[in-house]
Structure formats: structure tokens, C-alpha cells
C-alpha positions as CSV (number, residue, x, y, z in Angstrom):
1,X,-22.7,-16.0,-30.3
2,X,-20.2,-16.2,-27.7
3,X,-18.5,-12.6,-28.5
4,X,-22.0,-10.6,-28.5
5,X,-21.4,-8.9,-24.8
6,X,-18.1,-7.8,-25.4
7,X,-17.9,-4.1,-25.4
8,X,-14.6,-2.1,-26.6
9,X,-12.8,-0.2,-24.5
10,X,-10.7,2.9,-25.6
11,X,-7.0,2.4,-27.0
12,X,-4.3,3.6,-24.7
13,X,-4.0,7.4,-25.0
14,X,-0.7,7.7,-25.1
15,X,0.2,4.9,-27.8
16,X,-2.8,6.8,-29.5
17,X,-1.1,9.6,-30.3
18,X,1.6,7.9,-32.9
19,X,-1.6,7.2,-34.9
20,X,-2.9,10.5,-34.8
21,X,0.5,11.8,-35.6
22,X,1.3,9.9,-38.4
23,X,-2.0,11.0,-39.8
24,X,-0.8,14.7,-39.8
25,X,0.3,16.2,-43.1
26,X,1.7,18.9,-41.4
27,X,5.1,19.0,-42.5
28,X,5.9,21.1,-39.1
29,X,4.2,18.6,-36.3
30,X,5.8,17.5,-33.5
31,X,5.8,14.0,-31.6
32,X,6.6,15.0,-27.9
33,X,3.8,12.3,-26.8
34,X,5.3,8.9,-27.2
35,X,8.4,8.4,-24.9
36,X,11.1,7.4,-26.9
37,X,14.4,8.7,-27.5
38,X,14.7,10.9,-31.1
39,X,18.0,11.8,-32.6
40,X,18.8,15.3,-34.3
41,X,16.9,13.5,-37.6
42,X,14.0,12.3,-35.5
43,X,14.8,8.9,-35.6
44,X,15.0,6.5,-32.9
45,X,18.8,5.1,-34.0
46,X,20.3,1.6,-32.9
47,X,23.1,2.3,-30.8
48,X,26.7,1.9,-32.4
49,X,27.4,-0.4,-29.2
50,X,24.4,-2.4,-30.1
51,X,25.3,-3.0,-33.9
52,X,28.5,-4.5,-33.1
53,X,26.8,-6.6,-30.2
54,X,24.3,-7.7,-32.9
55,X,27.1,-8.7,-34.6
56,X,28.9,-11.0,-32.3
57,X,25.8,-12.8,-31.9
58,X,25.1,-13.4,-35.3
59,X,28.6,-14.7,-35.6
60,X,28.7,-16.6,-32.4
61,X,25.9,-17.7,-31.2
62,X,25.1,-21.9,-31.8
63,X,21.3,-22.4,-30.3
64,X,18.2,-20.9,-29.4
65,X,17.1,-22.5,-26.7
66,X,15.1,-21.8,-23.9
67,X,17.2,-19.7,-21.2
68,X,15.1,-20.5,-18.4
69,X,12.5,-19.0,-16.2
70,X,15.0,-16.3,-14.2
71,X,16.9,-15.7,-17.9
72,X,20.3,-15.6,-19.0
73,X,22.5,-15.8,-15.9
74,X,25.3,-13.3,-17.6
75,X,22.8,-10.9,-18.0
76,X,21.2,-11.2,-14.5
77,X,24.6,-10.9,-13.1
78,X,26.2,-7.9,-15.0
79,X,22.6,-5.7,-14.7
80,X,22.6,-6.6,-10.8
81,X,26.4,-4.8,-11.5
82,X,25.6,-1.9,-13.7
83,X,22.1,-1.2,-10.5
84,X,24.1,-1.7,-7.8
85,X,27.4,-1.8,-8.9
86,X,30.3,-3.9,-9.2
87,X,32.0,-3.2,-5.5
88,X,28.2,-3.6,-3.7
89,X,28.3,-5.9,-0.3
90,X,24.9,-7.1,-1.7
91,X,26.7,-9.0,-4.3
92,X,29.7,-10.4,-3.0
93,X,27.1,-12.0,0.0
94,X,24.7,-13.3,-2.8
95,X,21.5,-11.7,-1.2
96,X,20.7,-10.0,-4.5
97,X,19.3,-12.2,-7.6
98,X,17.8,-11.2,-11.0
99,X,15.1,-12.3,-13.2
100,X,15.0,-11.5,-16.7
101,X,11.8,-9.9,-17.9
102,X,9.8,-8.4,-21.3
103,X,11.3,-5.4,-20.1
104,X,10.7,-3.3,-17.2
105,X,6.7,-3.2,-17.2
106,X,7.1,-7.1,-17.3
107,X,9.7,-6.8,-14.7
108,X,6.6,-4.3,-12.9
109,X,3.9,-6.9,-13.3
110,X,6.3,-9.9,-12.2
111,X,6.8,-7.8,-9.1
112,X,2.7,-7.2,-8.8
113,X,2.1,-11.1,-9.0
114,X,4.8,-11.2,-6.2
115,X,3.2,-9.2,-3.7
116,X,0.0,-10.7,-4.5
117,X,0.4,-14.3,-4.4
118,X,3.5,-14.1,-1.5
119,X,2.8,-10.7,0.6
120,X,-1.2,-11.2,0.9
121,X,-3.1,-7.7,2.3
122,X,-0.1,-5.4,1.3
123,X,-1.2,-2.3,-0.4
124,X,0.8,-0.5,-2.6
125,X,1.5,3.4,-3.1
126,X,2.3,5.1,-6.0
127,X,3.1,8.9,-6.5
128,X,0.9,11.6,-7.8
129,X,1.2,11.7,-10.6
130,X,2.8,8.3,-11.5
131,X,3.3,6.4,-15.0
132,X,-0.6,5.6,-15.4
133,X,0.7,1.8,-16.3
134,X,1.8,1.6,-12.7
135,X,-1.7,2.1,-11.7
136,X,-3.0,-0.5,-13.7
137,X,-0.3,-3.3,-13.4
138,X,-0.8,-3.5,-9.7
139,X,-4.9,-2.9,-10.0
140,X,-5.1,-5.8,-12.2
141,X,-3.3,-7.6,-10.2
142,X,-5.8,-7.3,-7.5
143,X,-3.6,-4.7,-4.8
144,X,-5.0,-1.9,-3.4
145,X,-3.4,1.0,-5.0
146,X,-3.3,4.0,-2.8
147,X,-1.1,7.4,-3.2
148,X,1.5,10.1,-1.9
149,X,1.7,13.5,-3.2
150,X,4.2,14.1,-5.2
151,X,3.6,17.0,-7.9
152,X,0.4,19.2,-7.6
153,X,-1.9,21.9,-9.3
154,X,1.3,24.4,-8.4
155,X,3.1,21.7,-10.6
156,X,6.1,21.7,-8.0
157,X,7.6,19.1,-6.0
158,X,5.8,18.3,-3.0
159,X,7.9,17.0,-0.6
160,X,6.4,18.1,2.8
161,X,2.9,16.5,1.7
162,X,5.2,13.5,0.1
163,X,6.7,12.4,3.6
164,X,3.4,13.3,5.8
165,X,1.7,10.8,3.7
166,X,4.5,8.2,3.4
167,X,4.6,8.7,7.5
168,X,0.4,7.6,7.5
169,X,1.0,4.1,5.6
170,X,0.3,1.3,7.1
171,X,3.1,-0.9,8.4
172,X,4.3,-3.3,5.7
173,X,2.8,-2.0,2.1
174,X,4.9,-1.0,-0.6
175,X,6.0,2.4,-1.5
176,X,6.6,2.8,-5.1
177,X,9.3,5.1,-5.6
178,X,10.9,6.1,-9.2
179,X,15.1,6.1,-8.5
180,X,15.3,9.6,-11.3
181,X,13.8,11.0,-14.3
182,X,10.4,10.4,-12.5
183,X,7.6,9.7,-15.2
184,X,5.9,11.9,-16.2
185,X,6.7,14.7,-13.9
186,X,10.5,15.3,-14.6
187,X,10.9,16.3,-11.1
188,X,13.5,14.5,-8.9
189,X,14.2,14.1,-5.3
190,X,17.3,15.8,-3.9
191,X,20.2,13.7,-1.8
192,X,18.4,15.3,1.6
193,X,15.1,14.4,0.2
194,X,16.0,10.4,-0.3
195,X,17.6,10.3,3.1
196,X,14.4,11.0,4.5
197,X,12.0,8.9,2.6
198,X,14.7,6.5,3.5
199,X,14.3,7.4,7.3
200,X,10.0,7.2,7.0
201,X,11.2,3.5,5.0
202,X,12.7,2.1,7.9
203,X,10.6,3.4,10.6
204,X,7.5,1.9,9.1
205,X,9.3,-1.1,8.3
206,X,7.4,-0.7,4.3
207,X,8.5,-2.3,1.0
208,X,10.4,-0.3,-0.8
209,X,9.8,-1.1,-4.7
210,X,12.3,1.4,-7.2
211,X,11.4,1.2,-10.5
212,X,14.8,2.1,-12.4
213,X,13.9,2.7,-16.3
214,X,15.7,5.8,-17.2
215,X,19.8,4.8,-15.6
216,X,21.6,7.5,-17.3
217,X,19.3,9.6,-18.5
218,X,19.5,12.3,-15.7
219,X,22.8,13.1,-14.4
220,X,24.9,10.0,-15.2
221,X,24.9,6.2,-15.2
222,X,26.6,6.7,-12.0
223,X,24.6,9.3,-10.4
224,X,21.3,8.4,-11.3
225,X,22.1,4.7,-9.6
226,X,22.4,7.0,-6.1
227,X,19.3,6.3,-4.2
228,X,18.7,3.1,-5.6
229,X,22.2,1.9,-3.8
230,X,21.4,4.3,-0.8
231,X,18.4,2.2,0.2
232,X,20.2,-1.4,-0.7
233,X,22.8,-0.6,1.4
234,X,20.4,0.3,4.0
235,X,17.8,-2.1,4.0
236,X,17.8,-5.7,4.6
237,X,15.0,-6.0,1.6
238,X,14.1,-4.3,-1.8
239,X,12.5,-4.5,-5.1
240,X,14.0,-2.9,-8.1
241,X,12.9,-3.1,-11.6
242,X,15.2,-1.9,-14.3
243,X,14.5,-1.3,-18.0
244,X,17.0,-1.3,-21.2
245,X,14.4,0.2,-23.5
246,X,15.8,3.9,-23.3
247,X,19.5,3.8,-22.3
248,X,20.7,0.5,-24.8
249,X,17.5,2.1,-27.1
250,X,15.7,-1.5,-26.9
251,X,12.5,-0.6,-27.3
252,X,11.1,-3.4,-29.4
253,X,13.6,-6.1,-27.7
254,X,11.6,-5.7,-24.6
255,X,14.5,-6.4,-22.3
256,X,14.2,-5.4,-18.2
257,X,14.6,-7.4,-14.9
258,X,13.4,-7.7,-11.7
259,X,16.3,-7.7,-8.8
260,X,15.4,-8.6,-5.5
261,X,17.7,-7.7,-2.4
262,X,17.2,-10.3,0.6
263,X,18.3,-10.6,4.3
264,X,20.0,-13.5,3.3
265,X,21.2,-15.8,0.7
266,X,19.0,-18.3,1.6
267,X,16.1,-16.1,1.8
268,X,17.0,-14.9,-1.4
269,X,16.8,-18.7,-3.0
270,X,13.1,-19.0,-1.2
271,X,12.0,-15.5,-3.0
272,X,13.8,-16.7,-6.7
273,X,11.4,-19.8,-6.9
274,X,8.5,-18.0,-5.5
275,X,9.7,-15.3,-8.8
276,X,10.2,-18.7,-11.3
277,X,6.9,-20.0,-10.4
278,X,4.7,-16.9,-11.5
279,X,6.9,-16.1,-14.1
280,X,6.2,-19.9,-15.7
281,X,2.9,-18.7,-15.7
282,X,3.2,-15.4,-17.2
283,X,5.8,-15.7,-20.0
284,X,7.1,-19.0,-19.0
285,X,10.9,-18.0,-20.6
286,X,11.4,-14.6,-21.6
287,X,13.4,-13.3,-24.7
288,X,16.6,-13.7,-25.3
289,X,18.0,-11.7,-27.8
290,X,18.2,-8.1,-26.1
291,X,19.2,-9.5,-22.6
292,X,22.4,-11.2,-24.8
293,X,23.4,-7.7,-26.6
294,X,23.3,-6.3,-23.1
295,X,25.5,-9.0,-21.8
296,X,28.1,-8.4,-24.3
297,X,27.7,-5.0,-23.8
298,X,28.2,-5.0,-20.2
299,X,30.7,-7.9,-20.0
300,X,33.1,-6.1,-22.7
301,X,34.6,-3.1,-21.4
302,X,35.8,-1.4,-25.0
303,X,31.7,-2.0,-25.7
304,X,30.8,-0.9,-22.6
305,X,33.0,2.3,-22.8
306,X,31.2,3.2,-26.5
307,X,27.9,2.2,-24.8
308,X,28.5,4.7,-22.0
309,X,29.6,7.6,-24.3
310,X,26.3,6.9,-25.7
311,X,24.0,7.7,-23.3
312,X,26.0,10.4,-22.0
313,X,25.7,11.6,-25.8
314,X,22.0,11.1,-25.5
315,X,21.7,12.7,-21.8
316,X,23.5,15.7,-23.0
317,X,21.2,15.9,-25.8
318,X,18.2,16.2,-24.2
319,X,19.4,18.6,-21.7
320,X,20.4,20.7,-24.3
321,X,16.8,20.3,-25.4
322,X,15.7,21.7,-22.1
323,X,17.7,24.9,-21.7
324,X,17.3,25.6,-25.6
325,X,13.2,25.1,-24.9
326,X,13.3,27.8,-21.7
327,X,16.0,30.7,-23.8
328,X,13.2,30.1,-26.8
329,X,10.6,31.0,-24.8
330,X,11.8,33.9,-23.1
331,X,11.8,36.6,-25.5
332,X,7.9,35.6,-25.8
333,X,8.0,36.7,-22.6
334,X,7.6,32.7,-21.0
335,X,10.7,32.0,-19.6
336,X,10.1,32.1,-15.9
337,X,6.8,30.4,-16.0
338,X,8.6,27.5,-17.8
339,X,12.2,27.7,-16.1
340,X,11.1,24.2,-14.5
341,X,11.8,22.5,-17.8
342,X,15.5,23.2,-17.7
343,X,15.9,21.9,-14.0
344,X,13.7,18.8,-14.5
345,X,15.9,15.3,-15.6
346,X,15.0,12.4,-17.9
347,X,13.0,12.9,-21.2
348,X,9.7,13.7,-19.8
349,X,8.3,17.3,-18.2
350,X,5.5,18.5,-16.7
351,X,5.4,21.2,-19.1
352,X,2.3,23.5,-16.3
353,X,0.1,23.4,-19.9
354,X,-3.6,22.4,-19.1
355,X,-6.1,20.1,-21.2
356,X,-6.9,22.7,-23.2
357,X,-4.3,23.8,-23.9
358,X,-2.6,20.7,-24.8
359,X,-5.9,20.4,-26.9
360,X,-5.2,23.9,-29.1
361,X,-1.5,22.6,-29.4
362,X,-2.7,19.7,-31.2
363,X,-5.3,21.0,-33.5
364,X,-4.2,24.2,-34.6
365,X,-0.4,23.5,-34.9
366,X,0.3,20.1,-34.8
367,X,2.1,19.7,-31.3
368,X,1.1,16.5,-30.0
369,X,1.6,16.1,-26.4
370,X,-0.1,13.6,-23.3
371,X,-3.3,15.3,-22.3
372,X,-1.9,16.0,-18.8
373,X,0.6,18.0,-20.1
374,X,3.4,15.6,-20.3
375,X,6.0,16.6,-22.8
376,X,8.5,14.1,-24.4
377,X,11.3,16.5,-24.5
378,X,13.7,13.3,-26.6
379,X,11.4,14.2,-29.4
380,X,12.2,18.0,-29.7
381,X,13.7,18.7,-33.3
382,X,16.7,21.6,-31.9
383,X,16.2,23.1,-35.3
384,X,13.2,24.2,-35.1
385,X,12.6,25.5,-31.3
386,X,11.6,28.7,-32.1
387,X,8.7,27.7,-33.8
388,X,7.5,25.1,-30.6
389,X,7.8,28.1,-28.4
390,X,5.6,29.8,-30.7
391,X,2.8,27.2,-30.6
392,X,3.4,27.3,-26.8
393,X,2.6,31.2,-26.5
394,X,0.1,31.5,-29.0
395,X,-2.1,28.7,-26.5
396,X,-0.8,30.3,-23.1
């Protein structure tokens, strides 16, 4: 028999835990383990932006045919504005292209491929703790993956052992950096702090790859864009994957893109059909019908004004989340240990808890977090954050 060696391997832990959820018939559990974005009902809604995009399709579009291997060119062109945006250099010189991707962790294995098969021997870093799909994108892709501090035991940022590290990498590899809302810490980098990542960048003359999923989610669409610009402004080359899973709520739609920033236009040309090639390979085309509600999103601006109220609707939500999670806690006496919640940004925080701890949560009431400690903070129900806090003393 043919399949008789094959062994199976354990499911992914995090997608795991909507099984084990579901399963619970406690009617007061809580889902802070999968990272999606939860309304006040504890749904996952379809944007009102998105509806009406939908919409237009349905009415307008006449074909589904293929799009080809770098995607819809509307969309390439008005996410390369919404990353960079619209007044960027970068543009107007044409030394920045994007290729559509399943959304950003195809846009992060299109960009794993690349280095492999085009930058042969580079290395690429990742932080500590990163998304654990970085580490395995880039290790199946056959690149040694090597890290910086960036949160410890203390569960602070570590800046000082961040940029000793970054200043002992080889000349050349790529330094994986996350532009805000970093996954699964929470923690971000300040202004100062970029600068001089920036600074270690160009004196090493290393990649810089910015993976760009949460645009919005921190401090604004506008804001959160800071570092990513910072770095294409300085550097003659960068990688930069974006996502429209959380902020256009695309989940399923898988709908991202890899943008590459070149010396040159003509550079930029040579890099594209080295990005076509693979991608043929991969996906061949990739789907269409997220990348087009984003383009009508995007390219309308009375849908791209009710698009952007709805993130910052959505941002301000789960900030809310964060100082209402840190005042429940402190009459139990927690609120300094956990005061980190309410300065972290994005949907994810480190929340400090340990295995076990995360363990007891689970079994005894129902609070169903990452094992690390990683806690969805989207998925908080607002009405009921007394009780959370509860589960969270009773284990601490």
C-alpha cells in the first residue's frame, strides 16, 4: 500500500481551538484564541462597505476570467496607494509593483520562494516571539530562519537586545519586521525605535521584509502606515506584504499582496517576472473576488470614507476592550501586573499568563486562549468583562 508509512502530524494549535470551542456547552466560554475580529454580538460581520461593493459586482461585472499571475492591476495599484500612499515618490517613479496574493500568508510564502530561488544563501530573521506561520513559511521554503529578541520572560519590549542582535546579522539576510500590531505580542516599536532599526538596516545593507496585516488596527489607517513609508522612503529596496483579512474583514476571500520597492523601474520589471514565474507555480492566478471589492472600495471615495469609519469603528472597539479588560481587573487587585494590555495595539496581547495557567483557564471556565498566552482581545464580549477578569484571578 502506497499510504502505509504515512504518519499524522498534529492539527495546527491555534485553528484547534475553534473545535474545542464549539464543543463547549458552557454558555459563558470565551473564544480569545482564533484571531478574528468579533462584534458586540460575537460575530464576525461583513462590513457595510463591503455589502454594497458586493453589490456593484454582482450588478456589473461581465466575465470571470483569469486576472493574471500579478492580479488585478486596479487593485495592485490602489493597495500600493492605501501602503504607501497616494503622494509617495515610489509611485509616481514606478519602482514599486504589486502582486495579488491568497492573502497575506500567500503574499509571505510568494516572498519565501523569492528569496529562495532569486537571493540564494540569504537567511532570514524573525522576532521572538513571531506569528509561528512565519517560522514555517520560510523553513519550508528551505531559508535558514534565525532570530532577534523582541519580547522576553519579563514579557516587555526588548529593544536594546532587539538592535544588538540586528547589529550581529550577516550582511544581506532579511530582517522580518511586523509595521504594528505585532503578532502575537501586542507590543509595538516607538517612532525613535524604527529610526534606529532603520539606521542598523542600512548599515548592514539587509533586506528589509514588513509584513503589514493589521493597517488600521493600531492607531489609524494613517499612523499604522508610518514605518512602513519611513523605510520606503529610505531605502532603495523592500518587501512588504499586506493583508485584507482584518481591516475589509476578508477572511475567507483570502485577499493580500506582495509589493516590492526597487532601485529602479527597470529593476522593478526584472523582480515582477521573477514574482510571475513562482507565483504560476504556486497558485498560477489568484482569486478575484476580494481583490475586486477592495478595488471598488478603494477606487470610490464615498466607499472608501464608510470603509474607513469602519475600521476606526472597529479600532476603537477593541481599544475599548483593552482599558475595560485592565479597570476589570483592578479591584481584584490585578491591574498593574496587566496595565500592559491597555498600551499594547492590534487585537492580540501577550496577556504575562503561563501554560498553566492558560491550561486552568480553559478547563475550569471555559476561557480559550493560545497556549503562549496570546489573547485575541477582538473576541472579548464587553458585557461580560467582569466575569473574564474573574477567571483570570481565580488562575493567577
Amino acid at each position: 500500500m502506497h499510504f502505509n508509512d504515512i504518519q499524522r502530524v498534529p492539527g495546527d494549535p491555534i485553528l484547534g481551538l475553534i473545535d474545542a470551542y464549539a464543543a463547549d456547552p458552557n454558555p459563558n466560554k470565551f473564544d480569545l484564541g482564533v484571531g478574528v475580529y468579533k462584534d458586540a454580538l460575537g460575530l464576525t460581520p461583513i462590513l457595510r462597505s463591503v455589502k454594497l461593493a458586493e453589490q456593484r459586482l454582482l450588478d456589473t461585472q461581465t466575465t470571470k476570467t483569469y486576472i493574471g499571475g500579478h492580479g488585478e492591476p486596479r487593485f495592485g495599484a490602489l493597495i500600493s496607494e492605501l501602503v504607501l500612499g497616494k503622494d509617495s515618490p515610489l509611485l509616481e517613479s514606478k519602482r514599486v509593483g504589486a502582486t495579488q496574493t491568497p492573502g497575506g500568508t500567500g503574499a509571505l510564502r510568494l516572498c519565501a520562494d523569492f528569496i529562495a530561488d532569486c537571493l540564494p544563501g540569504r537567511g532570514i530573521w524573525l522576532s521572538d516571539p513571531t506569528w509561528p506561520i512565519h517560522e514555517t513559511i520560510f523553513a519550508k521554503a528551505g531559508l535558514m530562519v534565525s532570530h532577534y529578541p523582541y519580547v522576553g520572560s519579563d514579557n516587555r519590549l526588548n529593544v536594546e537586545g532587539m538592535l544588538a542582535t540586528l547589529n550581529q546579522v550577516p550582511r544581506g539576510d532579511v530582517v522580518l519586521l511586523h509595521a504594528c500590531c505585532h503578532n502575537p505580542t501586542g507590543f509595538d516599536l516607538s517612532h525613535d525605535d524604527w529610526r534606529q532599526v532603520l539606521d542598523i538596516v542600512r548599515s548592514r545593507d539587509l533586506l528589509p521584509l514588513i509584513d503589514f496585516a493589521y493597517q488600521g488596527f493600531g492607531d489609524s489607517l494613517e499612523q499604522d502606515a508610518w514605518a512602513v513609508r519611513l523605510f520606503a522612503e529610505a531605502l532603495p529596496e523592500l518587501l512588504i506584504t499586506s493583508s485584507c483579512s482584518k481591516n475589509f474583514g476578508l477572511y475567507r476571500e483570502r485577499t493580500g499582496a506582495l509589493l516590492v520597492c526597487a532601485s529602479t523601474a527597470d529593476k522593478l520589471l526584472d523582480v515582477r517576472s521573477q514574482l510571475s514565474s513562482i507565483a504560476r507555480n504556486l497558485w498560477s492566478n489568484p482569486p478575484d473576488h476580494g481583490a475586486a471589492i477592495v478595488a471598488e472600495i478603494l477606487g470610490d471615495p464615498e466607499l472608501k470614507s464608510l470603509w474607513a469609519d469602519e475600521v476606526e469603528e472597529m479600532r476603537g472597539r477593541i481599544a475599548q476592550l483593552r482599558a475595560g479588560l485592565v479597570e476589570a481587573l483592578t479591584p481584584l487587585g490585578l491591574g498593574e501586573r496587566f496595565a500592559h494590555i491597555g498600551v499594547q495595539r492590534g487585537m492580540f496581547s501577550y496577556t504575562g499568563l503561563n501554560d498553566d495557567q492558560v491550561a486552568r483557564l480553559r478547563h475550569e471556565h471555559s476561557v480559550y486562549l493560545v497556549s503562549a498566552g496570546r489573547a485575541n482581545i477582538a473576541g472579548i464580549d464587553a458585557s461580560r468583562l467582569d466575569l473574564l477578569a474573574q477567571a483570570i484571578a481565580a488562575v493567577c
